[in-house]
Kinemage of the C-alpha trace (Angstrom):
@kinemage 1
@onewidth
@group {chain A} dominant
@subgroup {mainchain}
@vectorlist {calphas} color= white
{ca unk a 1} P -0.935 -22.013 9.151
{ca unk a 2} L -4.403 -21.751 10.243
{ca unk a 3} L -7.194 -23.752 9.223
{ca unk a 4} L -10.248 -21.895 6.990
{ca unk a 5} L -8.300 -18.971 6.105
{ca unk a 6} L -10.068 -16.575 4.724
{ca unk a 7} L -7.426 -15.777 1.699
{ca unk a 8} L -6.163 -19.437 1.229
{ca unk a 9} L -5.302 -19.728 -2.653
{ca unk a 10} L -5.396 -15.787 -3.214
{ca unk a 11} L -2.148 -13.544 -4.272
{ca unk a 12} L -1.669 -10.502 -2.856
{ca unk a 13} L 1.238 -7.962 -4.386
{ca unk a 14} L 2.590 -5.680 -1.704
{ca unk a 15} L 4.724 -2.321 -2.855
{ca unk a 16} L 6.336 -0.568 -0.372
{ca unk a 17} L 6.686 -3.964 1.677
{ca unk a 18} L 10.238 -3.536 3.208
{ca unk a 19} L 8.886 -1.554 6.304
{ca unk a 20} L 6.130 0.040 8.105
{ca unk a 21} L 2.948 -0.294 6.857
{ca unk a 22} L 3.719 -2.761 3.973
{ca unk a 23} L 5.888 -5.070 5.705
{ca unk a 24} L 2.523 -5.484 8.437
{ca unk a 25} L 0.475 -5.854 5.051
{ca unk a 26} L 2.286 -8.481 4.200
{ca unk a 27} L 2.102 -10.481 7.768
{ca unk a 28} L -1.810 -9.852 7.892
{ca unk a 29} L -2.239 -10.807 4.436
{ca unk a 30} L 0.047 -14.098 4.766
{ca unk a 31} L -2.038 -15.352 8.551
{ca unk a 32} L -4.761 -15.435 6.518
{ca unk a 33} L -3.793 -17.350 3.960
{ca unk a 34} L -2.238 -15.331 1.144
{ca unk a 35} L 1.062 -15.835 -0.975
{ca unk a 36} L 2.439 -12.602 -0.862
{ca unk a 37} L 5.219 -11.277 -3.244
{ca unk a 38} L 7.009 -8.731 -1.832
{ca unk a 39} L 8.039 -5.468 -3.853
{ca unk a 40} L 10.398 -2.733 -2.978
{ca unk a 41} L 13.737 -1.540 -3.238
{ca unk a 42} L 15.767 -2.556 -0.665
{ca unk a 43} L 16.520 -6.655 -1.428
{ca unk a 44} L 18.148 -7.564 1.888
{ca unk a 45} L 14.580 -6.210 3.509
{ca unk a 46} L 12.577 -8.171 1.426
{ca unk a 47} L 14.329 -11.565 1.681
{ca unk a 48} L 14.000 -11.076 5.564
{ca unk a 49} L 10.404 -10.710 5.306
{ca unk a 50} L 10.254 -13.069 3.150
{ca unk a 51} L 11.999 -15.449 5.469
{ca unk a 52} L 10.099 -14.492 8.584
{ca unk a 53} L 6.422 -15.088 6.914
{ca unk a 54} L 7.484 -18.298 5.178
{ca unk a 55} L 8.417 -19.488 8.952
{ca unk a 56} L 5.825 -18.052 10.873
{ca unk a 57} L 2.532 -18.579 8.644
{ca unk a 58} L 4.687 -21.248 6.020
{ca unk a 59} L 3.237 -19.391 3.231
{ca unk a 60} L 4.391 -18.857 -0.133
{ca unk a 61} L 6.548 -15.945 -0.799
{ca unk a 62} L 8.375 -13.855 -4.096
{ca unk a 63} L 10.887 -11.167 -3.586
{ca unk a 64} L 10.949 -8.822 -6.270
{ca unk a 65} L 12.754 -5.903 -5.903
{ca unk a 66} L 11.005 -2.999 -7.375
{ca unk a 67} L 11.590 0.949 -8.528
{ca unk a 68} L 7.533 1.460 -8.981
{ca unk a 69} L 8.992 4.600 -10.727
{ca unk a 70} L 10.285 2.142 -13.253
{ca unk a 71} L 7.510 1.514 -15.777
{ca unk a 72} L 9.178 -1.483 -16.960
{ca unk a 73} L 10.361 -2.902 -13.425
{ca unk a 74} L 6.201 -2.411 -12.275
{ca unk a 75} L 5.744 -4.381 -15.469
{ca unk a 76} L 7.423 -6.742 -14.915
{ca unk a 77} L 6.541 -7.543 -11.114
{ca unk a 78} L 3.045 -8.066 -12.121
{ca unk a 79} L 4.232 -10.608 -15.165
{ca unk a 80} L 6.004 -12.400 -12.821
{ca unk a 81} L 3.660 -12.767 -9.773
{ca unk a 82} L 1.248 -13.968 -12.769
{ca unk a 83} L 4.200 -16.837 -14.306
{ca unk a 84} L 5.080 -17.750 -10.435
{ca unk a 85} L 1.086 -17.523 -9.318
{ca unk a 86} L -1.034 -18.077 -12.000
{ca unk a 87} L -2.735 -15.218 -11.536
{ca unk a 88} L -3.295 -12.249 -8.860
{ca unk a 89} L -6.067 -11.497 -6.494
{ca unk a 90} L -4.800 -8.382 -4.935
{ca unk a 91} L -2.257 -5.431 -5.412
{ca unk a 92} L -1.420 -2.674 -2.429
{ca unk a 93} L -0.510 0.367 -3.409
{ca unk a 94} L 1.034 1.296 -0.437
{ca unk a 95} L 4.611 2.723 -1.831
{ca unk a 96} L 5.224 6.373 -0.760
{ca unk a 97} L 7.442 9.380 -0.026
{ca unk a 98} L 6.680 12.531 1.651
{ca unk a 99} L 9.219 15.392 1.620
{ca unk a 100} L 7.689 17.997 3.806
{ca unk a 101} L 7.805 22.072 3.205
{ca unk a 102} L 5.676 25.078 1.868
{ca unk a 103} L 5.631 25.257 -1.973
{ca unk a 104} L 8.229 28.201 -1.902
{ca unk a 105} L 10.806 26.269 0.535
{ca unk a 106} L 10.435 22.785 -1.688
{ca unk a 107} L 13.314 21.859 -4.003
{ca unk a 108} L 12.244 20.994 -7.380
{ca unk a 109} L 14.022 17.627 -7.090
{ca unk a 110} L 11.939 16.749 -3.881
{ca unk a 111} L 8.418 17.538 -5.798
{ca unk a 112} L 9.253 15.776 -8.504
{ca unk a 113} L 10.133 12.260 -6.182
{ca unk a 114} L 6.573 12.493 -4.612
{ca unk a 115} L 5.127 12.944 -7.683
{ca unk a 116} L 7.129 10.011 -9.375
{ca unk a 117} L 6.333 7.587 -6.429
{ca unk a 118} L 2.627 8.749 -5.157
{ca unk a 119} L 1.346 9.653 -8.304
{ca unk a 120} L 3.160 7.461 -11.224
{ca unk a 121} L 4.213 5.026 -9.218
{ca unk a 122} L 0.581 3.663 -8.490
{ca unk a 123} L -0.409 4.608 -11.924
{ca unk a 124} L 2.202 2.357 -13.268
{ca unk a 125} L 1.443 -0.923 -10.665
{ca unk a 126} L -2.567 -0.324 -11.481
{ca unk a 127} L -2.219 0.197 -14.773
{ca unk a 128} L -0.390 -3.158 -15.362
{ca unk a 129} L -1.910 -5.318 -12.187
{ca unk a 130} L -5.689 -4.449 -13.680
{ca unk a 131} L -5.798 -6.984 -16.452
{ca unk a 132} L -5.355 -9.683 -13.718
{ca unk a 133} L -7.275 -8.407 -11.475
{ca unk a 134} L -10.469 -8.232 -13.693
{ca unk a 135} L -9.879 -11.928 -13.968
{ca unk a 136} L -9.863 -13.084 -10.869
{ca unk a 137} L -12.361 -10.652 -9.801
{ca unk a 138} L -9.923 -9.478 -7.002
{ca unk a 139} L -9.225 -5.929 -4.958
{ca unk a 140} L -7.172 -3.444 -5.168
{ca unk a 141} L -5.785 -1.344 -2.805
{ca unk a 142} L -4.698 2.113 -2.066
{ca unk a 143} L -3.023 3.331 1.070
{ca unk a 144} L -4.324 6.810 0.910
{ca unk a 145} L -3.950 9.690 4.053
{ca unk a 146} L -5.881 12.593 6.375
{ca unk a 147} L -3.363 14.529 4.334
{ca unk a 148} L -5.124 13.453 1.180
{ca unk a 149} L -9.228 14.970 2.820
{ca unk a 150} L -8.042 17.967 4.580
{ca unk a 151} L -5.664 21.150 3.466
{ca unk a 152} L -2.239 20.383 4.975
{ca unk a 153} L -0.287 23.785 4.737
{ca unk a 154} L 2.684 22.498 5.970
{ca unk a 155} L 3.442 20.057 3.391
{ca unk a 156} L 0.804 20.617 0.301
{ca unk a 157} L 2.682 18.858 -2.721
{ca unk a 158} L 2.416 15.521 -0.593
{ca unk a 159} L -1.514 16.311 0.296
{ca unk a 160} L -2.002 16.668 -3.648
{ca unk a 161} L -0.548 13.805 -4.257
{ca unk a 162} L -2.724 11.819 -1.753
{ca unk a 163} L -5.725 14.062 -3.309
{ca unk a 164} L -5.092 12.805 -6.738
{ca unk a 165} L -5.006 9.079 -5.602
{ca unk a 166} L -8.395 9.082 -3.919
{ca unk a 167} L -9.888 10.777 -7.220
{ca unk a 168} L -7.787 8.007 -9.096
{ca unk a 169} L -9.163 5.144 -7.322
{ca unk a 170} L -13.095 6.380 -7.116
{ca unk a 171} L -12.743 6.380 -10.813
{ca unk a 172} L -11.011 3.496 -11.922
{ca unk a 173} L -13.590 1.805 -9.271
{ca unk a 174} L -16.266 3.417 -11.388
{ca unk a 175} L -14.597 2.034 -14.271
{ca unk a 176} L -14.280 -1.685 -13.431
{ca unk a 177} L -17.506 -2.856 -11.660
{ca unk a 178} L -15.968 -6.504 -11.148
{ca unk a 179} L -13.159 -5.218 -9.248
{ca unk a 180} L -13.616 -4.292 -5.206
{ca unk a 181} L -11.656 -0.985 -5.426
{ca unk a 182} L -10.584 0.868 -1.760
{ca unk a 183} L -8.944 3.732 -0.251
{ca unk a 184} L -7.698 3.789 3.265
{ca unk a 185} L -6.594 6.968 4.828
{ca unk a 186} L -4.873 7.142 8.091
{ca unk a 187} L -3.607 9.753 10.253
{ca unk a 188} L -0.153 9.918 11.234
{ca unk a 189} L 1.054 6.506 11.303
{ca unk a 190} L 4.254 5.223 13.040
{ca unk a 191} L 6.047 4.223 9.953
{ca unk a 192} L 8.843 5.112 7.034
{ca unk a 193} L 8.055 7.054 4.369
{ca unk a 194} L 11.059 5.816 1.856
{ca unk a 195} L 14.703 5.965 3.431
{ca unk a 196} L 14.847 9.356 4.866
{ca unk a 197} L 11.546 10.433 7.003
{ca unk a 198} L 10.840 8.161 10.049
{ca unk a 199} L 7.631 8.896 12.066
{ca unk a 200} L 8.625 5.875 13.780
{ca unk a 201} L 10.988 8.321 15.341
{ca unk a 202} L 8.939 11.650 15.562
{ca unk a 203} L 6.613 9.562 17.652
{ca unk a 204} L 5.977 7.367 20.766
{ca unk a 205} L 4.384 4.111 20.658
{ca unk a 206} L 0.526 4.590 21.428
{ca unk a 207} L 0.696 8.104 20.367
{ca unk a 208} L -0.479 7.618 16.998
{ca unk a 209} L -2.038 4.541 14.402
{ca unk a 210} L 0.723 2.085 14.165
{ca unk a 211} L 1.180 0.162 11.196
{ca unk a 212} L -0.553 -3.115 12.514
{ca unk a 213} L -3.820 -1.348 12.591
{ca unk a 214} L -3.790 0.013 8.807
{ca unk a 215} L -2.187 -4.013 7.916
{ca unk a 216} L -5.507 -5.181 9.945
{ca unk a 217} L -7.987 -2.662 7.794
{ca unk a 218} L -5.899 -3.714 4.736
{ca unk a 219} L -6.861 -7.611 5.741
{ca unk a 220} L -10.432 -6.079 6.441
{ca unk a 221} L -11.147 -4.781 3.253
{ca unk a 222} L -9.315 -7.423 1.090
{ca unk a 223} L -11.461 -10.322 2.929
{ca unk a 224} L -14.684 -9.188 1.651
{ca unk a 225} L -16.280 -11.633 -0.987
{ca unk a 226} L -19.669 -10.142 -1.992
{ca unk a 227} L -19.351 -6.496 -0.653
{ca unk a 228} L -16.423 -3.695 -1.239
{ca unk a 229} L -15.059 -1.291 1.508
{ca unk a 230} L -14.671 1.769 -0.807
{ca unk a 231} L -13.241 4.157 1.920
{ca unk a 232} L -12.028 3.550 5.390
{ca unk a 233} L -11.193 6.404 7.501
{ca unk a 234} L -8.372 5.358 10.182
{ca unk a 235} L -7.848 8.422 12.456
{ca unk a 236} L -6.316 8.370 15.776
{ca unk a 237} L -8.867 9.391 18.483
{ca unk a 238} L -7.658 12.734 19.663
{ca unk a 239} L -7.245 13.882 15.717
{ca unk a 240} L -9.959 16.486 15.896
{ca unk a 241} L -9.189 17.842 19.528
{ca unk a 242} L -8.849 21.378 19.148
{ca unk a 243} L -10.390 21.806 15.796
């Protein structure tokens, strides 16, 4: 571990932190100093994380495996960071699911899983981590998208959902003035989006943002002390070519 770490003492509660984006998140947030508890539902993910940070940065870890669809599971992740912690300094909402297609070719079933995880999902983890986070005057974090700034035709259910977390966040942040409140919104990113979709696999490496560099804005924003990042655009370069 590092010496003058910028987030030495702080806890930082990462959903969505078995892969991709999250499981970066949770590397960047641990080098510089965090404990991290790691939420999620696939256990034997999270306890290999878990493993791997405690080795590489020796810092403090809790695996929690977590449905954030589950109002009482979200619940009770944040009471138990708080019991294990003492308190928490951060949450990531960084869970989510994207099932592609035009509104008439998307199954009810699939709409209804985006809107559980993207919409209630975060709901449920701010709604409970907020409390805590007033106290220790600490940041929270949504993992927002392009998709969620511009009309995407090709999957529009996902877009809204992305839509309604930016207008979420801008007014909670509006609502709690000792709380550093921001959105980050990526392009296509090289990462999972829950068990099924794998841009990892739709794309080569270098051809779009790959998870490190959202973890590295994530660190960015969360090591601010005096000032808040409200919204960080992370686009790859050639985004607008042909526009």
């Amino acid at each position: 571990m590092a010496a003058n770490q910028p987030l030495d003492g702080k806890t930082a509660i990462i959903t969505g932190a078995s892969s991709g984006i999250g499981r970066e998140t949770a590397h960047a947030l641990a080098d510089d100093g965090a404990s991290v508890v790691l939420a999620a539902r696939r256990e034997e993910r999270l306890e290999e994380l878990a493993a791997a940070l405690e080795t590489d940065d020796g810092t403090e870890t809790l695996v929690l495996p977590t449905d954030v669809t589950d109002e009482e599971a979200v619940e009770d992740l944040v009471e138990r960071t708080v019991e294990t912690f003492g308190g928490c300094d951060v949450l990531v909402n960084n869970a989510g699911l994207e099932r592609g297609a035009a509104v008439e070719d998307l199954e009810t079933a699939d709409y209804r899983a985006m809107m559980d995880v993207n919409v209630d999902g975060t709901f449920f983890a701010t709604r409970a981590a907020l409390p805590h986070l007033r106290e220790s005057e600490g940041t929270l974090v949504f993992i927002g998208s392009f998709a969620g700034q511009y009309p995407r035709p090709t999957s529009p259910v996902y877009a809204s959902t992305k839509w309604w977390l930016r207008g979420f966040a801008q007014s909670v942040s509006a609502a709690a003035e000792d709380i550093a409140v921001t959105v980050i919104n990526p392009s296509e990113v090289r990462t999972e989006f829950g068990e099924d979709v794998s841009q990892a696999e739709r794309f080569a490496a270098g051809e779009v943002t790959e998870p490190e560099e959202v973890a590295d804005a994530v660190a960015f924003a969360v090591e601010q002390k005096r000032s808040m990042v409200s919204e960080l655009d992370l686009y790859r370069r050639d985004k607008f070519s042909g526009f």
